[in-house]
C-alpha positions as CSV (number, residue, x, y, z in Angstrom):
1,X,-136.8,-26.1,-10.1
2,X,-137.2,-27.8,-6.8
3,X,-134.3,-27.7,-4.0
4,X,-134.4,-30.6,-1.1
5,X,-133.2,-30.0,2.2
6,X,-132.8,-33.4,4.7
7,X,-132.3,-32.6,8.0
8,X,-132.8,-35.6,11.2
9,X,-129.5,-37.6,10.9
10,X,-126.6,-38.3,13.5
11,X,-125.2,-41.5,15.5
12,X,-127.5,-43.7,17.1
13,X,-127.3,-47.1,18.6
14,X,-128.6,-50.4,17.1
15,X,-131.8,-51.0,18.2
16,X,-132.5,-47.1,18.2
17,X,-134.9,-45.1,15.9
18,X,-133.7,-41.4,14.1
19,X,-136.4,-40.3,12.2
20,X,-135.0,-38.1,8.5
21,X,-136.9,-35.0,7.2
22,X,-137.2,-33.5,3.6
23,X,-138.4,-30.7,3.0
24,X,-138.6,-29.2,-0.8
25,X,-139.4,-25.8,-1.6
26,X,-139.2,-24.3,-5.4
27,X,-142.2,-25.9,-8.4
28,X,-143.6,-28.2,-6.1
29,X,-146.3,-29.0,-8.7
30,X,-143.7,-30.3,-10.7
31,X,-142.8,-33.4,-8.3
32,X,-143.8,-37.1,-9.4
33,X,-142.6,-38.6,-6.8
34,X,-140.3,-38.6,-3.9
35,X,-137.7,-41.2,-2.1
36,X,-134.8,-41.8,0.4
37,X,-131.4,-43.2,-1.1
38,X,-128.4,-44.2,1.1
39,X,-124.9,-44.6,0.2
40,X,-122.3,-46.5,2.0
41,X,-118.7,-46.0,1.7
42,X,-117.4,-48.0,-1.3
43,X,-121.1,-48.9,-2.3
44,X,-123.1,-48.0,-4.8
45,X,-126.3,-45.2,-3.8
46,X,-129.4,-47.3,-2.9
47,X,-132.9,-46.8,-3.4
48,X,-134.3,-46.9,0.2
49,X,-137.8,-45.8,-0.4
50,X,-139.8,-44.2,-2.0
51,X,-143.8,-42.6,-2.2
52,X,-145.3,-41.1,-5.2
53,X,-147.6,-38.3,-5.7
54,X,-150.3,-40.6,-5.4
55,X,-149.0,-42.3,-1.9
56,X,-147.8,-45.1,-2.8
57,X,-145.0,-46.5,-0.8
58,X,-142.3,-48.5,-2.2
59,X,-138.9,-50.1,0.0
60,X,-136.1,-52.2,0.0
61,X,-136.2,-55.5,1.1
62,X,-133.7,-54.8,3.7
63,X,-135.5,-52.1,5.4
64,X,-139.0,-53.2,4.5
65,X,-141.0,-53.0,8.5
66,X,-138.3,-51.5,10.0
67,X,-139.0,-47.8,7.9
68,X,-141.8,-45.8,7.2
69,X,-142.3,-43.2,4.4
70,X,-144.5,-40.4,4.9
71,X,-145.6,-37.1,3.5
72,X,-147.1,-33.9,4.4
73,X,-148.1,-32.3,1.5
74,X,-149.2,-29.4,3.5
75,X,-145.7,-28.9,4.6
76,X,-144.0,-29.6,1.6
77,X,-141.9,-32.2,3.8
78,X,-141.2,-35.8,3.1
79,X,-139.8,-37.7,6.3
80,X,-138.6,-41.2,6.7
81,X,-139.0,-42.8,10.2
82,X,-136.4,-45.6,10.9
83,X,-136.7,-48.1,13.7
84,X,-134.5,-51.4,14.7
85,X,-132.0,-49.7,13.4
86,X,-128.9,-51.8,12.4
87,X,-125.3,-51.3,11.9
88,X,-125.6,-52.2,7.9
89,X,-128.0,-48.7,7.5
90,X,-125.3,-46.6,8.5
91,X,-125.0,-44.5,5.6
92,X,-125.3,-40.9,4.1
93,X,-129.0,-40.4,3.2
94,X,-130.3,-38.9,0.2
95,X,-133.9,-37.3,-0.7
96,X,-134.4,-37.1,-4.1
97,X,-137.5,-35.7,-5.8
98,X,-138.6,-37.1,-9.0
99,X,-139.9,-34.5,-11.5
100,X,-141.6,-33.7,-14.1
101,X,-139.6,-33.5,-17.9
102,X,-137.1,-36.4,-16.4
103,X,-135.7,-34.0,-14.1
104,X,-134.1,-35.2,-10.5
105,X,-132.7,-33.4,-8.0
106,X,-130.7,-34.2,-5.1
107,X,-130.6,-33.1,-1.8
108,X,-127.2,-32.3,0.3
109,X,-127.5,-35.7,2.3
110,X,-127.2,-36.9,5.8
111,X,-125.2,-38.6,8.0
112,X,-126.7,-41.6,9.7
113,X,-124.1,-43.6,12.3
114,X,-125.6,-46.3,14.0
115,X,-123.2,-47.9,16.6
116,X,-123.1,-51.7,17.2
């Protein structure tokens, strides 16, 4: 029903900023909501966070002012700006789309390194 591609990740240094793109394509009136998971290795996925149809923004407490969830509805995109980045976010990054009928999908994921 909807497909999510993330695209923006790689190896930065702590302090730096790598800023993650979504972009969905498929029933896009079918989306609730959207939002940025990370897993680490040998952790459980994470909610990073998250911004429903409506705008409202929702993040972790661990990345709460340090990243930004955004939208452009016109592009179909979601993106998730990260700054002060620390060693603790490096991760593989998620977008997931919320949908309508309980559906979720998944996007492939992306690699953030950030070197201490």
């Amino acid at each position: 029903q909807v497909q999510l591609v993330e695209s923006g990740g790689g190896l930065v240094q702590a302090g730096g900023s790598l800023r993650l793109s979504c972009a969905a394509s498929g029933i896009i009136a079918m989306i609730k909501a959207m939002g940025w998971y990370r897993q680490a290795p040998g952790k459980e996925r994470e909610l990073v966070a998250g911004i429903t149809r409506g705008g409202v923004t929702n993040y972790a407490n661990s990345v709460n002012g340090r990243f930004t969830i955004s939208r452009v509805n016109a592009e179909n995109t979601v993106y998730l700006q990260m700054n002060s980045l620390k060693s603790e976010d490096t991760a593989v990054y998620y977008c997931n789309a919320d949908l309508m009928l309980g559906i979720t999908s998944w996007g492939q994921g992306t690699q953030v390194t950030v070197s201490s």
